[in-house]
C-alpha positions in Angstrom: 46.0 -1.6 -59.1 46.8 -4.8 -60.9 46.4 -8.4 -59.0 49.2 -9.4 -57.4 52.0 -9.1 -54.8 54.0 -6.0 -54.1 56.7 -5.0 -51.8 57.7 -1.4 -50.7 60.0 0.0 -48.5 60.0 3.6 -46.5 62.7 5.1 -44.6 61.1 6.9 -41.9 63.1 10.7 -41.8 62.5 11.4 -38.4 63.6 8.1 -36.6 65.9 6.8 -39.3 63.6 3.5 -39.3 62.4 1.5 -41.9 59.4 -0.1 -43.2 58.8 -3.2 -45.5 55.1 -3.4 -46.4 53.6 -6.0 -48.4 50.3 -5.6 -50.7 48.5 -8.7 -51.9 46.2 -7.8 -54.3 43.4 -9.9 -54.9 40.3 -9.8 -57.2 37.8 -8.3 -54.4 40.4 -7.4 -51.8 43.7 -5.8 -50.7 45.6 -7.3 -47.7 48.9 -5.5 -46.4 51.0 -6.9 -43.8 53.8 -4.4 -42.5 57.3 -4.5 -40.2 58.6 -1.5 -39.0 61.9 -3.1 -39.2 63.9 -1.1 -36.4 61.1 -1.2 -34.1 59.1 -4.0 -32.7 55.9 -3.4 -34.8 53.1 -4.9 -36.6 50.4 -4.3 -38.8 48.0 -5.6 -41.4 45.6 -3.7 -43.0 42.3 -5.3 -44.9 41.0 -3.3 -47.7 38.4 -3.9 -50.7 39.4 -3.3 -53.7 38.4 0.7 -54.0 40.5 1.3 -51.2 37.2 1.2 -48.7 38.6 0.0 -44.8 37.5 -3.1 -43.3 39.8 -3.8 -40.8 43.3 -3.2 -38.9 45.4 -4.5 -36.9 48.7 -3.1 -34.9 51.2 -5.1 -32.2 53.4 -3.2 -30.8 56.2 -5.4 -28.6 53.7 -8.5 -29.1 50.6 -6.5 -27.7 47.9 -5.9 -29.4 47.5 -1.9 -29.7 45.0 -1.5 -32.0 42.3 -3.6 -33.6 39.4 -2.1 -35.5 36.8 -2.8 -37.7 34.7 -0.6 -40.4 31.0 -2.1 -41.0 28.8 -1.6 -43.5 26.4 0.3 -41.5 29.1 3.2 -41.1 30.1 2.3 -37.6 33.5 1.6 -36.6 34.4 -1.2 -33.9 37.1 -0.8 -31.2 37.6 -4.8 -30.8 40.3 -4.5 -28.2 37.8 -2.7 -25.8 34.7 -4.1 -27.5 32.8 -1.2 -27.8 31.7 0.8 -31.0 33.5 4.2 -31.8 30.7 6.2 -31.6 33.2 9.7 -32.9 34.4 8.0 -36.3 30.3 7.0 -37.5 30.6 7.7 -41.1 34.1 7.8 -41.7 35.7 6.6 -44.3 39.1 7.4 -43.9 41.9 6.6 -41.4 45.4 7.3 -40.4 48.2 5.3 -38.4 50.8 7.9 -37.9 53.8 6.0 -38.5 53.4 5.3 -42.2 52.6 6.7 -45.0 50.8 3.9 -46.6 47.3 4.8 -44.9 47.5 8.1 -47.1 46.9 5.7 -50.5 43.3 5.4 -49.3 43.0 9.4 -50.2 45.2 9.9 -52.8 43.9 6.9 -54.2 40.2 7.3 -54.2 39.7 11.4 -54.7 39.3 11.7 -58.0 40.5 15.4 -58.0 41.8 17.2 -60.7 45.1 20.2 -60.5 44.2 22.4 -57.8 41.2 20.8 -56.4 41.0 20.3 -52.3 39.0 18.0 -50.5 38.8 18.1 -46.7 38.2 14.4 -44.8 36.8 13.4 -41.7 40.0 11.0 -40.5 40.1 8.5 -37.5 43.6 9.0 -36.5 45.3 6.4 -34.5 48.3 8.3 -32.4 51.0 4.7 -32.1 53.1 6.8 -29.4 50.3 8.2 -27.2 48.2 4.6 -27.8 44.6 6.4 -28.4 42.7 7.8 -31.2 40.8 10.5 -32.2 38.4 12.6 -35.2 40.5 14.9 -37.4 40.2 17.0 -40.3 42.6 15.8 -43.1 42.7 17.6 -46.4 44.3 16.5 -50.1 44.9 19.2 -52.9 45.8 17.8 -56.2 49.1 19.4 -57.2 49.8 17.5 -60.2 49.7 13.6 -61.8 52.1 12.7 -59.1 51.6 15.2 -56.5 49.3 16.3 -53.6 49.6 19.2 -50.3 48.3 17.0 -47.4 47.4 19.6 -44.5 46.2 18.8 -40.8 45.3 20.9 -37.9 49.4 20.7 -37.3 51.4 20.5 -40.7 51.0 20.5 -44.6 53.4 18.9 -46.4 53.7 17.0 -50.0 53.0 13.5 -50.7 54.3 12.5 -54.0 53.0 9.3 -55.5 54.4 6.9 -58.6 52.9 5.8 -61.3 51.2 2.7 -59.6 49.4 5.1 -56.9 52.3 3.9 -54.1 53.9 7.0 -51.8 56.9 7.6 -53.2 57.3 10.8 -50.5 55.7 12.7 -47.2 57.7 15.5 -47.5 60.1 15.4 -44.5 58.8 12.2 -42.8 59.1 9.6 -45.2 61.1 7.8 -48.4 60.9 5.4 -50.2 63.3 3.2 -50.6 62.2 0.6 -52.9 58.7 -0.7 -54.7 58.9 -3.8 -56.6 55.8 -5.8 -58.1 56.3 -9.8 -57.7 
């Protein structure tokens, strides 16, 4: 992804919401700050520039829900309860379940080709239920802009654009717009 500010927008099918995200992308990093417009919530996101966590933060009504960090030794910090996440050691990958953006980190960094799978060892953050948990998450390459996302629940498509950005989650979200500044 090219330096520089970027702006999308997702309509979330389910609840009719929408999201405004906002993608600062700098030489060594990747900062995204996000409203979910019709709801009161937060988050920001902290990413290198491979698309490798470091940190993430959600407010939900003004609280802090979630804030966690990935270090460099593999371990992931819960800094809310201060304690290490002993079940996500190693992951690389994680989810926040109401957007789609968290799925660029997959669709972004597997470098599969047409048909290829790859199954993912996901921290998934639940915003409803407040908790998280390990899950298996895995990507097959449809095509240039497509993938079948499947969880221990679901599979649906994820289509992406040109620049990498979800363009669709097949029955949960839209986009609505994607501009570069």
């Amino acid at each position: 992804m090219k330096q520089g500010s970027y702006r999308i927008r997702w309509e979330n099918l389910i609840s009719r919401h929408v999201e405004e995200a906002r993608l600062d992308v700098e030489r060594r990093d990747i900062f995204v700050s996000s409203d979910l417009l019709s709801d009161s919530m937060y988050y920001s996101i902290h990413f290198d520039v491979d698309w490798q966590l470091d940190d993430f933060e959600l407010t939900v009504d003004g609280e802090r829900l979630f804030h966690c960090q990935q270090k460099m030794n593999g371990m992931w910090v819960d800094r809310i309860a201060k304690r290490i996440i002993e079940e996500f050691k190693g992951f690389e990958y994680f989810d926040l379940n109401i957007t789609p953006l968290t799925h660029i980190m997959a669709t972004k960094r597997l470098e599969l080709a047409p048909g290829e799978s790859q199954t993912l060892d996901v921290a998934l953050f639940d915003v409803a239920g407040g908790s998280y948990r390990a899950v298996k998450q895995t990507y097959t390459r449809l095509d240039d802009a497509g993938f079948l996302f499947q969880d221990e629940t679901e599979e649906r498509t994820i289509h992406v654009n040109e620049e990498g950005m979800i363009t669709e989650e097949a029955g949960r979200f839209k986009m609505l717009d994607f501009q570069i500044w």
